[in-house]
MIDOSE-1310 file (N, C-alpha, C; in nm, 2 decimals, decimal comma, always signed):
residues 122
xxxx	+6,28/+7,48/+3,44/+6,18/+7,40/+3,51/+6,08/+7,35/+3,41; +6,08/+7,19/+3,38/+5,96/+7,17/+3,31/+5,82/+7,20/+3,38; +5,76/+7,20/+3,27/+5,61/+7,22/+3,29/+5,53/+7,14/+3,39; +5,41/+7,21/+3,47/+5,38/+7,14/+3,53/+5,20/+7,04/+3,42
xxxx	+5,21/+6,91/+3,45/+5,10/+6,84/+3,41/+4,95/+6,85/+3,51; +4,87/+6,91/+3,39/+4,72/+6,92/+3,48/+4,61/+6,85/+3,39; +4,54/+6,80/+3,43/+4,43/+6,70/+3,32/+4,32/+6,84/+3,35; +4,25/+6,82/+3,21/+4,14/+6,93/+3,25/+3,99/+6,82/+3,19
xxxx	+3,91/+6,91/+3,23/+3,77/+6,80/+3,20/+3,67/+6,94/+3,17; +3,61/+6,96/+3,08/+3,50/+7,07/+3,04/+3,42/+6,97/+2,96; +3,25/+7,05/+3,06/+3,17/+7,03/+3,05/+3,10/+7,10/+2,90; +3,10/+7,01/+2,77/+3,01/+7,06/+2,67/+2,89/+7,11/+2,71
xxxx	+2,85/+7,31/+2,63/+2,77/+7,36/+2,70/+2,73/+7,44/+2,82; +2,87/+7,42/+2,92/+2,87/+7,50/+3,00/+2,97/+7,64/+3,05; +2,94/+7,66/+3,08/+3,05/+7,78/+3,14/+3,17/+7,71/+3,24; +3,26/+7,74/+3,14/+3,42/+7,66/+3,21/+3,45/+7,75/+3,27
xxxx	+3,56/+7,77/+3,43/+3,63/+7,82/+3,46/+3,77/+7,75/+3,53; +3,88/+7,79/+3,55/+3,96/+7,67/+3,60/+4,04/+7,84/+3,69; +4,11/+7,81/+3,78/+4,20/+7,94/+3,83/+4,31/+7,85/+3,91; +4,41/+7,90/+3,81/+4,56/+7,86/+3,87/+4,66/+7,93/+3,94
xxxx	+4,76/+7,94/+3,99/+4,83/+8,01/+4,08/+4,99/+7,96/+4,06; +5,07/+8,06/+4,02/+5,21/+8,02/+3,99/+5,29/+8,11/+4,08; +5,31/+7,99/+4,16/+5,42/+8,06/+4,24/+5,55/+7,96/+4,25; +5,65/+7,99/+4,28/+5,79/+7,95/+4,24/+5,86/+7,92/+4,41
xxxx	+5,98/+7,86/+4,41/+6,08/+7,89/+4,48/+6,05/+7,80/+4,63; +6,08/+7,77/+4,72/+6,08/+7,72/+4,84/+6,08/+7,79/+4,97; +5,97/+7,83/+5,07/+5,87/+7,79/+5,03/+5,81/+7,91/+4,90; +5,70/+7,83/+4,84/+5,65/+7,92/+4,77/+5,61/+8,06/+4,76
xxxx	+5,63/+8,11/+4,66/+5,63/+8,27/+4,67/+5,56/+8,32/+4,55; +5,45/+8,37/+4,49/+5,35/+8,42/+4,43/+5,46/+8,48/+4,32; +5,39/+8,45/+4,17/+5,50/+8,55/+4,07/+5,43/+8,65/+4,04; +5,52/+8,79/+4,02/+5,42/+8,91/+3,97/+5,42/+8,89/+3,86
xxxx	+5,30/+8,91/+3,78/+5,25/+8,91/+3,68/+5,27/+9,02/+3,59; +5,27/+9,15/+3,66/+5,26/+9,25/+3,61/+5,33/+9,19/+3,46; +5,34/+9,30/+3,37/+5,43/+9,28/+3,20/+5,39/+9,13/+3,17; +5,30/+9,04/+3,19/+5,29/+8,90/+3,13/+5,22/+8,90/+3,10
xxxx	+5,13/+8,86/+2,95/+5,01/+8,79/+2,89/+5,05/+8,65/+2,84; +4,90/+8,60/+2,86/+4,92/+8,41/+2,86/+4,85/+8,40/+2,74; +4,90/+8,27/+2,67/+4,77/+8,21/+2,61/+4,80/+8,08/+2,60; +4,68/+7,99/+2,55/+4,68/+7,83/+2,57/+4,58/+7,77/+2,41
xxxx	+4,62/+7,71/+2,37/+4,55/+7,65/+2,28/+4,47/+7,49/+2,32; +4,41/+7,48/+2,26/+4,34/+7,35/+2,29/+4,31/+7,25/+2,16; +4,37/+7,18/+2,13/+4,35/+7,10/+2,02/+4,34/+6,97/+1,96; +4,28/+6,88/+1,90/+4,25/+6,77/+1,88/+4,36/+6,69/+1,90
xxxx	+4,35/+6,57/+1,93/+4,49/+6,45/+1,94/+4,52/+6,47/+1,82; +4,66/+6,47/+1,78/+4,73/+6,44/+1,67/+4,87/+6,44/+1,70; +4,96/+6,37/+1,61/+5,11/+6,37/+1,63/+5,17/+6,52/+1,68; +5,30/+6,49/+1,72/+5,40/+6,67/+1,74/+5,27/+6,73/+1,81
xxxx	+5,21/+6,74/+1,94/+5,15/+6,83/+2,01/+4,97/+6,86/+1,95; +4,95/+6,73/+1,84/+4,78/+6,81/+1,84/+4,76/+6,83/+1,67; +4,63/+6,82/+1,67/+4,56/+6,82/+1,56/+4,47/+6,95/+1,54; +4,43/+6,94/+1,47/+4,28/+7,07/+1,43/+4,29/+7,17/+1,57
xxxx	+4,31/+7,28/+1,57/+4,28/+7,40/+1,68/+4,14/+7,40/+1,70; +4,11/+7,34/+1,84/+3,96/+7,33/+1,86/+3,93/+7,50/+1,91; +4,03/+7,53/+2,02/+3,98/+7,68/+2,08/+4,09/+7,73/+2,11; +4,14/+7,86/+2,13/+4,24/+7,97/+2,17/+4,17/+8,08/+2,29
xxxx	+4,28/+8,05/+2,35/+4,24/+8,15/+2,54/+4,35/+8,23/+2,50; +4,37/+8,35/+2,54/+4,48/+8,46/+2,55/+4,40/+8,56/+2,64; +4,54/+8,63/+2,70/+4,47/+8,79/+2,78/+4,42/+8,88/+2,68; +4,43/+8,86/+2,56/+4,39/+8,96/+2,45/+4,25/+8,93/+2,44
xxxx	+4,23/+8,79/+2,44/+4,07/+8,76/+2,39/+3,95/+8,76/+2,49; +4,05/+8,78/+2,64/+3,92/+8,77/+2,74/+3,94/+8,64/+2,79; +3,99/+8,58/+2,77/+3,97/+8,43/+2,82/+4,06/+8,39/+2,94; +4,18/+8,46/+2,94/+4,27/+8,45/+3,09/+4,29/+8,62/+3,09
xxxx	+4,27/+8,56/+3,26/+4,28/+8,72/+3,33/+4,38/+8,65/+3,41; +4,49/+8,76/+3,45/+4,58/+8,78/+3,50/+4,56/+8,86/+3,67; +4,57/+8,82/+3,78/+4,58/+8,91/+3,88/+4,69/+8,94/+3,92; +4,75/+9,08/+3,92/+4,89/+9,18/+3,96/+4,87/+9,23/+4,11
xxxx	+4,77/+9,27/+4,16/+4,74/+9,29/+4,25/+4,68/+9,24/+4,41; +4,61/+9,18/+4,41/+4,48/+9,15/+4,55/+4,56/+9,03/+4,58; +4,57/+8,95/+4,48/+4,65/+8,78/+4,44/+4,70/+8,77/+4,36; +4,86/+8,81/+4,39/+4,98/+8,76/+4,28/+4,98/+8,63/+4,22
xxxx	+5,00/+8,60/+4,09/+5,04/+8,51/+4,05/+4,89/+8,46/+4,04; +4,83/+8,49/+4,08/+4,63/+8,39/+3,97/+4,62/+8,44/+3,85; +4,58/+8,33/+3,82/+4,56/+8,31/+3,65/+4,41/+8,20/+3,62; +4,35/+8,29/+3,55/+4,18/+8,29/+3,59/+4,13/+8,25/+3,44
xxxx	+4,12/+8,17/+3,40/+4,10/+8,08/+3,25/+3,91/+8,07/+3,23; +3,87/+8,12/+3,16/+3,70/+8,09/+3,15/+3,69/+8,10/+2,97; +3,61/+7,99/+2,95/+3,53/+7,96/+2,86/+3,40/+7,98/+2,85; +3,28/+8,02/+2,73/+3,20/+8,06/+2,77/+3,09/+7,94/+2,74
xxxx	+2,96/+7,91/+2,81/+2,90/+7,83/+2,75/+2,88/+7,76/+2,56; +2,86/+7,89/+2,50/+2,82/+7,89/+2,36/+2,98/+7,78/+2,28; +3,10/+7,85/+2,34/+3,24/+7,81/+2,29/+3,22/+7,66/+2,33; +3,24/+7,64/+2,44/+3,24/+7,48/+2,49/+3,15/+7,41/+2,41
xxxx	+2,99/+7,42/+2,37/+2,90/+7,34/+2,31/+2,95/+7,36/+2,18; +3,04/+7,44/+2,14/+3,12/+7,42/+2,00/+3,21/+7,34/+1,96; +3,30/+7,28/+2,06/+3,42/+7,24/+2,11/+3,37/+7,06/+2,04; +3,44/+7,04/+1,95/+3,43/+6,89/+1,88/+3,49/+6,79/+1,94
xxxx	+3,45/+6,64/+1,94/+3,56/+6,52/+1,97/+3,53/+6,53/+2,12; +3,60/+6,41/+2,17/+3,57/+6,37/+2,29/+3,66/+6,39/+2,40; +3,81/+6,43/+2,30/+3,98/+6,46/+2,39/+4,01/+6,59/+2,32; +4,12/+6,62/+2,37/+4,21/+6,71/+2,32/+4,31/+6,74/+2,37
xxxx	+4,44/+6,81/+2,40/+4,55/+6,84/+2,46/+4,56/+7,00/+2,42; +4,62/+7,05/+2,48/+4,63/+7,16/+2,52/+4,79/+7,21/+2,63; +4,83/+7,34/+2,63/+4,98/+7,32/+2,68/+4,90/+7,55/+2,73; +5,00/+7,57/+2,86/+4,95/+7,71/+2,86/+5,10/+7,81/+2,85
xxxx	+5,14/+7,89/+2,81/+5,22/+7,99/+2,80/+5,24/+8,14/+2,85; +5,30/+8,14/+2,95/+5,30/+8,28/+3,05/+5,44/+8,37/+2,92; +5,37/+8,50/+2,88/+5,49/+8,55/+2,82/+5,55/+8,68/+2,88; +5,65/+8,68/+2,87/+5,70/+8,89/+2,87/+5,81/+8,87/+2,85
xxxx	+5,80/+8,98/+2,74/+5,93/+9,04/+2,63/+5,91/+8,90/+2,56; +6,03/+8,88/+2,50/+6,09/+8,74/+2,46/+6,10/+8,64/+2,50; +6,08/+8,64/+2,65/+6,09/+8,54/+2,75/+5,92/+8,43/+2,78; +5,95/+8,33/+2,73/+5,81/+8,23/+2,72/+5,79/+8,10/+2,79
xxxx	+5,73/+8,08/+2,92/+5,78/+7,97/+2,95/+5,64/+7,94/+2,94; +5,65/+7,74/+2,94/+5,52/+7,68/+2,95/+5,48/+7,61/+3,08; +5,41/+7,67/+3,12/+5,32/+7,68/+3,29/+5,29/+7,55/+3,34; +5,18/+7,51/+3,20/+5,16/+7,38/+3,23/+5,09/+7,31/+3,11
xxxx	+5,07/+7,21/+3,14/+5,02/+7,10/+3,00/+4,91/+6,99/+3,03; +4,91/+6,93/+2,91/+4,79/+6,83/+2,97/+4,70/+6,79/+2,87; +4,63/+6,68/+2,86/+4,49/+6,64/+2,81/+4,38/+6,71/+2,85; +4,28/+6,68/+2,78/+4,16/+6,76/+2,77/+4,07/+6,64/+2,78
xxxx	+3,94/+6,61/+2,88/+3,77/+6,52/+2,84/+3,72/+6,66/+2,82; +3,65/+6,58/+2,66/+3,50/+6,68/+2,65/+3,42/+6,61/+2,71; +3,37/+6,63/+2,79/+3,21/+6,54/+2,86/+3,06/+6,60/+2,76; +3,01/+6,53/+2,69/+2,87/+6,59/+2,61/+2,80/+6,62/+2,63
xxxx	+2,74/+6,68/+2,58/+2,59/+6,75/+2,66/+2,46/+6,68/+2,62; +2,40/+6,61/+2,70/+2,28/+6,58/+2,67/+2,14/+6,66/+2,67; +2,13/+6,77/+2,78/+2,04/+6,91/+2,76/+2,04/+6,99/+2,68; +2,01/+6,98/+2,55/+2,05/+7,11/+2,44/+1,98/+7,10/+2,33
xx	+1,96/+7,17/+2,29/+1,84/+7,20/+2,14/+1,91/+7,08/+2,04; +1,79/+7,05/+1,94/+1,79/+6,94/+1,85/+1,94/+6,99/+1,80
């Protein structure tokens, strides 16, 4: 199944959150998560998928949480203020990756707007 395309838009300086839900099949049906960690890169335009690595989300770093229980198949992406007002350039692309074992599929994909921040120290 290719990937599904999602545009994202983060606010330079603020606290990003996005929460996705992967469910499969007809009608749809929630996937367990249990055994899966994700991660997604975010990176400047450039040929073959991207330029300069602006930022890295994984379940290791805190940046996607996974829900196994209450709500199968959510997938809970946050960035923190400090990171976003780091975040260079005006675009970027980005692609997300559900893994377990060896098995790696890509969830979804997409461009990136940085929108700027005009409220913020000199």
């Amino acid at each position: 199944m290719p990937a599904g395309k999602l545009e994202l838009y983060i606010e330079k300086g603020a606290t990003w959150q996005h929460t996705l839900y992967w469910q499969v099949g007809e009608p749809p049906v929630p996937v367990d998560l249990t055994g899966y960690t994700a991660r997604m890169k975010i990176r400047a335009p450039g040929a073959n998928g991207g330029g300069t690595l602006l930022l890295e989300l994984t379940t290791e770093n805190g940046r996607i949480a996974l829900t196994t229980d209450a709500e199968p198949g959510r997938i809970d992406l946050q960035i923190s203020a400090a990171d976003t007002e780091a975040l260079v350039g005006a675009t970027g692309v980005y692609d997300l990756e559900m893994v377990t074992g060896v098995e790696v599929t890509r969830l979804v994909q997409g461009g990136v707007t940085l929108s700027p921040e005009a409220t913020r120290d000199p």
